[in-house]
Backbone bond lengths (Angstrom), bond angles and torsions (degrees), N, CA, C in turn:
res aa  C-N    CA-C-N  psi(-1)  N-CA   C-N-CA  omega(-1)  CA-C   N-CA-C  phi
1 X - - - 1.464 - - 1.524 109.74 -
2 X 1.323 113.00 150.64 1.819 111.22 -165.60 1.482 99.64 -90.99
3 X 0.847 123.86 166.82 1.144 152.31 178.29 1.644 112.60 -88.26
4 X 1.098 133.32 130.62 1.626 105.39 -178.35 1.504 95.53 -130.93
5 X 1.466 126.44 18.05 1.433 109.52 -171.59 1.814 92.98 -99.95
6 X 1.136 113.72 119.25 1.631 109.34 147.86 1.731 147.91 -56.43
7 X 1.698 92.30 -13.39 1.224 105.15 -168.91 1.542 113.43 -81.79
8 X 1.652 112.75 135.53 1.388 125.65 163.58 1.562 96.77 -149.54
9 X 1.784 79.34 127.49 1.352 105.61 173.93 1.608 116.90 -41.13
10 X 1.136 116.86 -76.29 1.494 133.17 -170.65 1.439 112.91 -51.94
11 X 1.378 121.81 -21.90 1.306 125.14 152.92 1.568 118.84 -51.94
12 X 1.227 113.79 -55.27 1.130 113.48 174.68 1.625 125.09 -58.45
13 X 1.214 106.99 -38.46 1.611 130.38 177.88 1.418 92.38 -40.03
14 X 1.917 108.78 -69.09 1.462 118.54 -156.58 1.412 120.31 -73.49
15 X 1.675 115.23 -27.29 1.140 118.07 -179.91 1.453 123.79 -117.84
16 X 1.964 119.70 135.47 1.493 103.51 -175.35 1.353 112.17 -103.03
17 X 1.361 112.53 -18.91 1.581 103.85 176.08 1.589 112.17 -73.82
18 X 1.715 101.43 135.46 1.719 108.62 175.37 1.877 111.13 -53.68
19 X 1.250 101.33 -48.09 1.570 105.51 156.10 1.312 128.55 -17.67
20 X 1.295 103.92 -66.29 1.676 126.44 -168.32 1.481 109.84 -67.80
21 X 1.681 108.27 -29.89 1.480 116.12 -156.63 1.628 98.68 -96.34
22 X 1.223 128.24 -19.17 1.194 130.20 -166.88 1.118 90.97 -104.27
23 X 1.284 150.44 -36.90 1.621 143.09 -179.51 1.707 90.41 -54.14
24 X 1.727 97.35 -79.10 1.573 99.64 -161.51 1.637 133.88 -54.05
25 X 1.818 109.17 -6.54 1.299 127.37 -168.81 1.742 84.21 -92.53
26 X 1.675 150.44 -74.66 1.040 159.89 34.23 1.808 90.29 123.52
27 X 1.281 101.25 -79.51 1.648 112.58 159.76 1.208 136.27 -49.32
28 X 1.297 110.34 -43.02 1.496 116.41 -178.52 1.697 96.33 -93.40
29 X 1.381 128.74 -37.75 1.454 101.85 159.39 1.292 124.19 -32.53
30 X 1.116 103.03 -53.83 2.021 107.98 -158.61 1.416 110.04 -61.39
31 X 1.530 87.13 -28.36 1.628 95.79 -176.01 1.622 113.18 -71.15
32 X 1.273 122.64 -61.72 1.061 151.43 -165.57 1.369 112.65 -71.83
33 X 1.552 112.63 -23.45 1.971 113.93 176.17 1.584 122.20 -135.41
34 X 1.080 95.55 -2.86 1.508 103.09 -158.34 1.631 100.93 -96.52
35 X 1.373 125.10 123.24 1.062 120.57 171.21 1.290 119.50 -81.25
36 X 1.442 125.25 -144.52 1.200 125.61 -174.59 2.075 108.81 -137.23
37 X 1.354 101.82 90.71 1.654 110.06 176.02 0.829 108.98 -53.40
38 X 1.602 152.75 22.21 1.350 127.71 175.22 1.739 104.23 -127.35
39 X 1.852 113.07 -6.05 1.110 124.89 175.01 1.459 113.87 -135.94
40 X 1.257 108.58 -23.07 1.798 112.91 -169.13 1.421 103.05 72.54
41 X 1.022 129.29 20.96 1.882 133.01 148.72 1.478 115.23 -55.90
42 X 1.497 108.89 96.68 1.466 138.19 -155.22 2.053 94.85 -39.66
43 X 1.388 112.12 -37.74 1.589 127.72 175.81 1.356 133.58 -90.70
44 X 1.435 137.23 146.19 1.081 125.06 132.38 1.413 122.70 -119.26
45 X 1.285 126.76 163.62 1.388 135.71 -177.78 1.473 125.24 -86.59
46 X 1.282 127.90 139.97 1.168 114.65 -173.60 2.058 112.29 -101.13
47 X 1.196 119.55 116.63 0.894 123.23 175.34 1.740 126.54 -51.61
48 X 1.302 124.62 137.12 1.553 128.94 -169.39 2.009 94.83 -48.85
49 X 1.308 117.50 140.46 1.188 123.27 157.35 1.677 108.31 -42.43
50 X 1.887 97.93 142.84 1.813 99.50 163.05 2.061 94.33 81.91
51 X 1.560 125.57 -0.41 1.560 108.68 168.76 1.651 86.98 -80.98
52 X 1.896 85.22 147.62 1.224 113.11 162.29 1.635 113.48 -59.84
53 X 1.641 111.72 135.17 1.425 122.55 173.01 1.599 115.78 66.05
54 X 1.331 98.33 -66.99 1.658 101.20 -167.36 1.189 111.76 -88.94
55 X 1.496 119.23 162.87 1.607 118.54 -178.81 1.646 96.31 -135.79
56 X 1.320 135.94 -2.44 1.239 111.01 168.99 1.526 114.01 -158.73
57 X 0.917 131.49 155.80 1.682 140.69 -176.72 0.927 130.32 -104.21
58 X 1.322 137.41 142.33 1.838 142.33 178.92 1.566 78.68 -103.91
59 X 1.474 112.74 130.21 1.266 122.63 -177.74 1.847 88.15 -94.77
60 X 1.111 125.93 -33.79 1.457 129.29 172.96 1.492 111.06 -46.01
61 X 1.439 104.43 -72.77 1.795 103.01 -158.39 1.041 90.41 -116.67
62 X 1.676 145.78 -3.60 1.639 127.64 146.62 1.581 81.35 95.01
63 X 0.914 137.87 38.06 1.568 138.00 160.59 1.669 103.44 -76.26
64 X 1.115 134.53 123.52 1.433 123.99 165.66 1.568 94.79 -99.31
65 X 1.600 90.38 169.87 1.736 101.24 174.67 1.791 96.10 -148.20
66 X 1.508 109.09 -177.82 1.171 142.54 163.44 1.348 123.33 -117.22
67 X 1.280 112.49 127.68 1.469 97.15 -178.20 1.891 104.29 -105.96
68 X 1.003 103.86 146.38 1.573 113.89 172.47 1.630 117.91 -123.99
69 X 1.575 115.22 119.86 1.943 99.27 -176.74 1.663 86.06 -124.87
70 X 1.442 96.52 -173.46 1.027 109.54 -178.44 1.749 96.20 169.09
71 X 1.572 106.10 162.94 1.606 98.23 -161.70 1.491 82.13 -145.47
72 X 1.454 106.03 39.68 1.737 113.65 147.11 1.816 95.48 -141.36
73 X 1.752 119.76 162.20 1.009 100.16 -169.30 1.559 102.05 -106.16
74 X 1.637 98.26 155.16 1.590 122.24 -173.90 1.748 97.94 -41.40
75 X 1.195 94.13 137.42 1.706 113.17 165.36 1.404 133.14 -94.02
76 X 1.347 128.95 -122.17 1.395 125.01 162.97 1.330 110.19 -103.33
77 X 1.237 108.07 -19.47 2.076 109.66 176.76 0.986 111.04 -123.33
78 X 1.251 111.39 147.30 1.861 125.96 -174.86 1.435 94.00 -133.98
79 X 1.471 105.48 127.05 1.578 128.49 -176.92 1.415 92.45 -76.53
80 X 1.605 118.25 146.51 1.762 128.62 173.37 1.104 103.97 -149.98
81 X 1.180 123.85 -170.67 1.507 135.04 -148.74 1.656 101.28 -98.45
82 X 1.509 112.76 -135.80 1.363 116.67 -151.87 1.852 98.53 -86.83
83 X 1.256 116.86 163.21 1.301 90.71 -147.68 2.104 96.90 -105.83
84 X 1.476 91.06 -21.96 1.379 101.10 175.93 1.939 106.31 -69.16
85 X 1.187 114.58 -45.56 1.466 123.79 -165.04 1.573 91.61 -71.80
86 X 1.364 124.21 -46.79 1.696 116.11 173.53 1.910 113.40 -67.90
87 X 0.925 137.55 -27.56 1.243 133.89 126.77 1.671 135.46 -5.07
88 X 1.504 90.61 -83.19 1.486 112.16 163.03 1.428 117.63 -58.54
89 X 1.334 126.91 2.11 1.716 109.11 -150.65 1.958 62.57 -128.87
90 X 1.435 130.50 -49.90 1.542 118.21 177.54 1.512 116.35 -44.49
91 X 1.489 108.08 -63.03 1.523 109.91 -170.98 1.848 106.72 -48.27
92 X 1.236 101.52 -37.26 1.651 100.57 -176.30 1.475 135.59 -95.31
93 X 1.380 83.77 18.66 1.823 93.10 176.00 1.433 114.52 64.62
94 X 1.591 113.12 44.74 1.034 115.81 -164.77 1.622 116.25 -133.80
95 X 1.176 116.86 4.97 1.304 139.01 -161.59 1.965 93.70 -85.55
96 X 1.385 90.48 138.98 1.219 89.07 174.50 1.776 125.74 -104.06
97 X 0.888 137.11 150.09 1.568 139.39 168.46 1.402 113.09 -41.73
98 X 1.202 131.58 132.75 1.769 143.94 176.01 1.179 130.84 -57.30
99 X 1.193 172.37 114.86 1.812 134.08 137.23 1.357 105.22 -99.60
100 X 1.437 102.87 130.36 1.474 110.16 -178.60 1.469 102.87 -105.55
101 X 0.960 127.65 121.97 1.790 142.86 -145.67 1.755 102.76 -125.84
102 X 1.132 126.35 96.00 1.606 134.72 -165.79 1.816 82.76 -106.28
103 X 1.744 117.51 128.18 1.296 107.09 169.16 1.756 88.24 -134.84
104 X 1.175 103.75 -172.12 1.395 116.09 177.38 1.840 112.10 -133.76
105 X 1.175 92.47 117.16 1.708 103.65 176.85 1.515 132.34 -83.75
106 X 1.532 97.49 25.62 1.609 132.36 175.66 1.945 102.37 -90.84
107 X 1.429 112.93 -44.74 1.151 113.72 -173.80 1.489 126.62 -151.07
108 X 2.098 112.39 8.54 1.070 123.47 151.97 1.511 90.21 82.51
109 X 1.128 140.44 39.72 1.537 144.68 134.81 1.003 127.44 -118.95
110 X 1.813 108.25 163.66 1.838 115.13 -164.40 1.649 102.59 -93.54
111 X 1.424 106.91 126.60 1.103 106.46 -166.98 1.425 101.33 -95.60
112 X 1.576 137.63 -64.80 1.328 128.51 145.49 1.745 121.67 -101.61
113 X 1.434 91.79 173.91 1.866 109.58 -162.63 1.297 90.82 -144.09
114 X 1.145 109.22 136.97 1.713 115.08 158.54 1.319 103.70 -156.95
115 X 1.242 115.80 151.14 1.651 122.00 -159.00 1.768 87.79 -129.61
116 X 1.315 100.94 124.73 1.831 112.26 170.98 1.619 115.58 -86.72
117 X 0.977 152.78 143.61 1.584 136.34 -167.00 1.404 79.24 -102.01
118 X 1.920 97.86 170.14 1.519 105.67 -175.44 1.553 110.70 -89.23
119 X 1.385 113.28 6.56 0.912 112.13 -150.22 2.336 89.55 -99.15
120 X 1.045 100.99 -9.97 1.449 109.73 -164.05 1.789 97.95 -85.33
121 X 1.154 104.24 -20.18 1.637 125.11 177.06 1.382 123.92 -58.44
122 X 1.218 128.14 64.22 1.223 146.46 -177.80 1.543 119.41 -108.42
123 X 2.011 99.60 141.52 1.457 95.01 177.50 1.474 129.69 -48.37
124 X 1.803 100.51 -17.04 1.408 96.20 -174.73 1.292 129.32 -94.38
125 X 1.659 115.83 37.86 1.382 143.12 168.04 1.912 99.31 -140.91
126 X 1.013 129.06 0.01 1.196 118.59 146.94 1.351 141.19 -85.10
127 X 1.056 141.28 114.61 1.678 161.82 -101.17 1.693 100.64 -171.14
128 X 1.269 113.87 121.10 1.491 127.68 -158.78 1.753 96.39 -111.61
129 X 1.142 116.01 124.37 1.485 135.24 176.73 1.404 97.71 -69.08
130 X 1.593 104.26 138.60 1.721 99.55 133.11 1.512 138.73 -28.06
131 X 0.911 145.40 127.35 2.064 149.30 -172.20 1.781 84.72 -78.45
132 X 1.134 98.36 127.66 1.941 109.74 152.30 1.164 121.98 -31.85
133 X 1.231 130.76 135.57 1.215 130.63 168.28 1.503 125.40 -57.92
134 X 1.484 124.10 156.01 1.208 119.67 -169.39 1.664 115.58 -64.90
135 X 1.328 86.96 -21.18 1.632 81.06 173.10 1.697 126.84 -99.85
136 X 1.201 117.12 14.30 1.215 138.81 176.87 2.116 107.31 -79.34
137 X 1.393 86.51 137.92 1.549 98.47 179.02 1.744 111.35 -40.87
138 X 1.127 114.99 -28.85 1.696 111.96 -157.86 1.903 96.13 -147.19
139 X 1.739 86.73 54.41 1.311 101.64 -173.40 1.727 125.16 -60.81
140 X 1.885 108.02 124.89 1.596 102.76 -179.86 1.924 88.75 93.76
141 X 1.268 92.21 -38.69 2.382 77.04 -178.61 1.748 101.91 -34.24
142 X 1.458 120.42 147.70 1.071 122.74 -174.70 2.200 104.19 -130.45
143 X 0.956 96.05 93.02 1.687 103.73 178.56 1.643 116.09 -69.59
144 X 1.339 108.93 173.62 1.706 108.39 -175.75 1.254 123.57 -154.56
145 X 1.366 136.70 140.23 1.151 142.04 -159.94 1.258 107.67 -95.20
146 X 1.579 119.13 143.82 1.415 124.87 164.61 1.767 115.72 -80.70
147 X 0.895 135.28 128.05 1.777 109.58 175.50 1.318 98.24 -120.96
148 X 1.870 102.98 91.15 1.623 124.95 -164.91 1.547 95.46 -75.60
149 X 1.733 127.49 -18.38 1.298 115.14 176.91 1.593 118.74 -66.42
150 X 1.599 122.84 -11.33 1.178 129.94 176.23 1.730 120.35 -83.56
151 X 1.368 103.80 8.70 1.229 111.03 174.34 1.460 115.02 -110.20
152 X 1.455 93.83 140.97 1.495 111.44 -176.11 1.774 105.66 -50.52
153 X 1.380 105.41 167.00 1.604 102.38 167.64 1.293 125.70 -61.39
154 X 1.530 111.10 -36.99 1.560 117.98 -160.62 1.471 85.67 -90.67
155 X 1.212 123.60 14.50 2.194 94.30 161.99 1.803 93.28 -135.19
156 X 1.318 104.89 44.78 1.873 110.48 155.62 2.088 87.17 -145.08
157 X 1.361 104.28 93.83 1.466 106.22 -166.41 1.512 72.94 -116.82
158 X 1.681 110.16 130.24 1.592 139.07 150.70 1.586 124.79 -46.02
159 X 1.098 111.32 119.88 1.498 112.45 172.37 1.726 98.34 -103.01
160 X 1.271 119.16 -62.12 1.256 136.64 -179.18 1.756 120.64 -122.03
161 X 1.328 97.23 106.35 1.823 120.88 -174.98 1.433 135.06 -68.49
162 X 1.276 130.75 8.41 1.313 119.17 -155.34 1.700 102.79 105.76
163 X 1.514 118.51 37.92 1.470 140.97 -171.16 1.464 90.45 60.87
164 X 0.797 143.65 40.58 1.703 130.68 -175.72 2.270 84.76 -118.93
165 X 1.344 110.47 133.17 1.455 124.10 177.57 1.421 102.31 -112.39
166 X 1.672 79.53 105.84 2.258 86.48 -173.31 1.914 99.13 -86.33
167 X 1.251 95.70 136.34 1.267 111.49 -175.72 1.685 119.85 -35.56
168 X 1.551 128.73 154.00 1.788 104.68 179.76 1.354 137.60 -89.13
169 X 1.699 80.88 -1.23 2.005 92.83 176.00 1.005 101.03 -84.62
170 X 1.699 128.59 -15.68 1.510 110.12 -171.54 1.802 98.04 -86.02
171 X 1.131 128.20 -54.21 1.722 128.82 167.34 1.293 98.75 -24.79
172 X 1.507 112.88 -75.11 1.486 119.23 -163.26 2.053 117.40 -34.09
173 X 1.656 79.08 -49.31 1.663 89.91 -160.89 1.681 98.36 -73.12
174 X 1.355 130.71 -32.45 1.406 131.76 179.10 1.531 105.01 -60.33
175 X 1.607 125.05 -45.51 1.336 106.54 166.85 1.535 135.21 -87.71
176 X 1.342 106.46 17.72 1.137 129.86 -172.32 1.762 102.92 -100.12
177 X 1.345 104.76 -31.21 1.200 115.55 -166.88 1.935 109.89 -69.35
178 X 1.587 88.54 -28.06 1.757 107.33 -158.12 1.524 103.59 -117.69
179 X 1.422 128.68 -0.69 0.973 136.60 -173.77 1.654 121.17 -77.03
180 X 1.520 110.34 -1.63 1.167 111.47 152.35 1.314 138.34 -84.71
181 X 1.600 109.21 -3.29 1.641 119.28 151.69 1.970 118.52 -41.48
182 X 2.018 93.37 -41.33 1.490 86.85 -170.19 1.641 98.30 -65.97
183 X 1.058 159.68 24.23 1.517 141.46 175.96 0.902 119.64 -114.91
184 X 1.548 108.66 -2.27 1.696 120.03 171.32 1.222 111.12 -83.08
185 X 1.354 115.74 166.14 1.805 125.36 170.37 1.826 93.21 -71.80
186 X 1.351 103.53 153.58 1.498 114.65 159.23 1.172 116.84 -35.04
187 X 1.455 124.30 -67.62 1.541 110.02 -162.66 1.882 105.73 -76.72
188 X 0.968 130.70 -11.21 1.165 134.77 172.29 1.029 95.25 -58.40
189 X 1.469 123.21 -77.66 1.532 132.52 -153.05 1.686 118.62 -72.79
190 X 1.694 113.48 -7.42 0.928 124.01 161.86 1.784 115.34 -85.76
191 X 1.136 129.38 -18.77 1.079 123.37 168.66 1.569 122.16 -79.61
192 X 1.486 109.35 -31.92 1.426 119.65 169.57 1.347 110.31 -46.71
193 X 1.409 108.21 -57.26 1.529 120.09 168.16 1.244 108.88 -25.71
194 X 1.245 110.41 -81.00 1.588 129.84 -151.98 1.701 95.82 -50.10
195 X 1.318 111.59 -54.49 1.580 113.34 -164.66 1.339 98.91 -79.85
196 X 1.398 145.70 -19.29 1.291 124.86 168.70 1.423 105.88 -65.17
197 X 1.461 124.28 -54.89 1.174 125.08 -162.77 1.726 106.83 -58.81
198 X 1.589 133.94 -34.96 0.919 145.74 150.42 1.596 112.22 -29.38
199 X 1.444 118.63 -52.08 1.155 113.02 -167.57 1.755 116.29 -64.80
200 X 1.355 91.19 -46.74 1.563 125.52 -178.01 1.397 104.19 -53.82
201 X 1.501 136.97 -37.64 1.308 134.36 173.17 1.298 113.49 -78.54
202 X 1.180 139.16 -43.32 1.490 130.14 135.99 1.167 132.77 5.17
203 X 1.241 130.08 -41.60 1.528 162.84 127.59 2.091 80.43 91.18
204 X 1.240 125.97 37.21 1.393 127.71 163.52 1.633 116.32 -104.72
205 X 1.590 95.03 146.09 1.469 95.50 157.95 1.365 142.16 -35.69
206 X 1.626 76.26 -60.77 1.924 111.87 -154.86 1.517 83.40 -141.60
207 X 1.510 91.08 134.01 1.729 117.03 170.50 1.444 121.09 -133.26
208 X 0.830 113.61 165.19 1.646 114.38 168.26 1.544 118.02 -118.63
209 X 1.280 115.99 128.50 1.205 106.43 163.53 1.985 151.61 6.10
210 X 1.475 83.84 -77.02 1.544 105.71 149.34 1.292 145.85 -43.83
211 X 1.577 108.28 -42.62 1.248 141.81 157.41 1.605 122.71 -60.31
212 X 1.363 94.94 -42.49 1.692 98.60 170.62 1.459 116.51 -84.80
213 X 1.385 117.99 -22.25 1.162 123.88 -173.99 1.653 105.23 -66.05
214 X 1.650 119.26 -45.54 1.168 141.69 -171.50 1.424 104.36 -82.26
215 X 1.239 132.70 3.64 1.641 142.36 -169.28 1.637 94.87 -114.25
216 X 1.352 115.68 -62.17 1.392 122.18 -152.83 1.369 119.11 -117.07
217 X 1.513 123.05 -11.87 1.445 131.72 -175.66 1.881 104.95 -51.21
218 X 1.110 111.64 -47.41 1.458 122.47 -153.72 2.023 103.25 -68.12
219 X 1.488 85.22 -48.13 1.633 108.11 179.44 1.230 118.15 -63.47
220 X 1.716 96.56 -43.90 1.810 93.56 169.50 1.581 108.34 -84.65
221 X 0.917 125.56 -40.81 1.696 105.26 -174.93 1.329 122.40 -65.09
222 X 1.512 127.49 -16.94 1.732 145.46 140.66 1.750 103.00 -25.92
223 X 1.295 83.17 -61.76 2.068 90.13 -151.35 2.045 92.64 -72.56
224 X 1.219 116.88 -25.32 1.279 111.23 176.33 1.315 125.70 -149.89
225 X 1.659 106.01 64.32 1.284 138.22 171.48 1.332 124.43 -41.98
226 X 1.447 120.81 -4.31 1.477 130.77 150.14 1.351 137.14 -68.51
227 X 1.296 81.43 -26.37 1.969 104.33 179.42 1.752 99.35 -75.76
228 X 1.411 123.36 118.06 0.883 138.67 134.51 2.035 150.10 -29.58
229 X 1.860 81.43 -50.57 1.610 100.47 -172.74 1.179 96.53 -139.18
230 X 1.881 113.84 77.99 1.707 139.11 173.47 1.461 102.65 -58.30
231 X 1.013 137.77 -40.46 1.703 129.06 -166.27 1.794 92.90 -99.96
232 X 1.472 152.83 -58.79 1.337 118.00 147.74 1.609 130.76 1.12
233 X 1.144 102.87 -77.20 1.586 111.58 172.97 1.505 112.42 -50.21
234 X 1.260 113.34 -69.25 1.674 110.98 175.48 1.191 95.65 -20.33
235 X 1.612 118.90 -95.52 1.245 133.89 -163.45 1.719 119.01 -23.87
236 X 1.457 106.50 -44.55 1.382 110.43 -166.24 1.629 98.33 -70.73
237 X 1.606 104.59 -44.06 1.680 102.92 -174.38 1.663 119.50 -61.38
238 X 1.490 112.24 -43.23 1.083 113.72 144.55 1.324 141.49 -1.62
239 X 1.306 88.60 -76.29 1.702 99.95 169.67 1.885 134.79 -93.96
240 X 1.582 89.32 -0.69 1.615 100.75 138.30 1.458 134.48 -80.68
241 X 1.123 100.32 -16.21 1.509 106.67 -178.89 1.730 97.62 -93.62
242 X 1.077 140.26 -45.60 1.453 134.88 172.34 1.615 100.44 -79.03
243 X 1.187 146.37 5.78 1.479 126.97 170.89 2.057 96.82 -98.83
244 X 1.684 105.55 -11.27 1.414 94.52 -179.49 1.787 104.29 -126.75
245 X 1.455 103.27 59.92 1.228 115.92 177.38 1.566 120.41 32.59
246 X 1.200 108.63 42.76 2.084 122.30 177.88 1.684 84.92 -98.67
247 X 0.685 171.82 82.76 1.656 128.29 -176.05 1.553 106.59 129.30
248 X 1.428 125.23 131.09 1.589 128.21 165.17 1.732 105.84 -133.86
249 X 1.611 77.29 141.46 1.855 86.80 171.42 1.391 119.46 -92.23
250 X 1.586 110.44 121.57 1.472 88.47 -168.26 1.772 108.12 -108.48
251 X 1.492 130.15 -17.55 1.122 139.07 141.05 1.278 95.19 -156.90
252 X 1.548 91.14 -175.84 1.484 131.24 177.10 1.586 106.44 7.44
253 X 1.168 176.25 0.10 1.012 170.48 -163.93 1.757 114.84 127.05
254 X 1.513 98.85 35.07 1.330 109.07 175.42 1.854 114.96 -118.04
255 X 1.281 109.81 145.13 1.300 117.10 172.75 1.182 123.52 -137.07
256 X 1.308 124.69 158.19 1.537 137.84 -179.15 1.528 93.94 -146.04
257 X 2.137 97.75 140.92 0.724 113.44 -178.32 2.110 105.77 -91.87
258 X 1.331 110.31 150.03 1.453 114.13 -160.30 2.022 80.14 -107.11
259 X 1.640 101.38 120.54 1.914 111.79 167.87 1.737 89.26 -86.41
């Protein structure tokens, strides 16, 4: 069972910036309680200060992650690092898995957790900042936005609810469920994305073809304005999502979504 208090005294002793105290309280949680959703490996490891992207390791299945807190809760955008190197770290299968860590600085516990898989990490929720000004310390650096509202439900999977600790077979089995995204190439697995999340706003059972085409064509050919032949693609994603039980065919150009 997790632990949900953040508080240690001697942290506080050693450090005066609120900054400082929520990193180091924040860190040594993750370290100290947090298992590992992609294996149930009772640990994870904390990576040397200053690694690129990731901050901690499943010494088991070599899953890295990032941790993200904050003691207001996550919105539709999540601030990230450099925007070309997060780029580079997508195309190469290199992106690491999330925890987005909501605590409260009323009483030094995590109020919600939700862990994003890396696999949900696509250019087509990456969003390129303005570069710093020339007169800025780390002048021309160019940062990048997550746009976590473009992700489907099943890749913002709950560890911790509103202090409520959802059980680990249920985490486990939600990324277990979607974990055949990781075996695709990037842009594959970014389109799966896109059209699940498409489906999911639909807020229907049962759709038709046609219907989705007239729902989502416009939105998806925006997010991947390279693509030529948008209803091709539908179709193909489509039927990745019903060949890996997301999705049922029920005839001719009909679908239902499978809870």
């Amino acid at each position: 069972m997790l632990n949900l208090s953040l508080y240690q005294k001697n942290v506080f002793r050693n450090y005066k910036s609120n900054s400082q105290i929520a990193r180091v309280l924040t860190e040594s949680w993750f370290s100290s309680e947090m298992y590992c959703p992609c294996c149930l490996n009772e640990k994870i490891s904390k990576y040397p200060n200053n690694q690129k992207v990731a901050d901690f390791l499943c010494d088991s299945c070599k899953n890295e992650f990032q941790g993200k807190s904050s003691s207001k809760t996550f919105g539709k955008i999540l601030n990230d690092g450099e925007y070309h190197t997060m780029l580079s770290f997508v195309k190469n299968n290199l992106t690491p898995n999330f925890f987005l860590l909501h605590y409260s600085k009323e009483d030094w516990k995590v109020k919600n957790l939700y862990f994003i898989p890396k696999f949900f990490i696509n250019e087509s929720i990456i969003i390129k900042r303005n570069p710093l000004s020339k007169t800025a310390r780390r002048a021309g650096w160019t940062g990048c936005n997550l746009l976590i509202e473009r992700i489907p439900k099943e890749g913002k999977i709950y560890i911790i609810n509103k202090g409520e600790i959802i059980d680990k077979s249920n985490v486990y089995n939600t990324w277990k469920k979607m974990s055949f995204l990781g075996k695709k190439d990037p842009s594959t697995r970014g389109w799966t994305s896109d059209v699940l999340k498409c489906v999911q706003q639909q807020d229907k059972e049962k759709f038709t073809l046609q219907e989705f085409y007239k729902f989502s064509k416009k939105y998806l050919q925006e997010l991947h304005p390279h693509n030529k032949n948008v209803e091709a693609k539908i179709r193909q994603q489509l039927q990745i999502l019903r060949d890996n039980g997301i999705l049922r065919f029920d005839s001719r150009g009909t679908y239902s979504t499978i809870t």
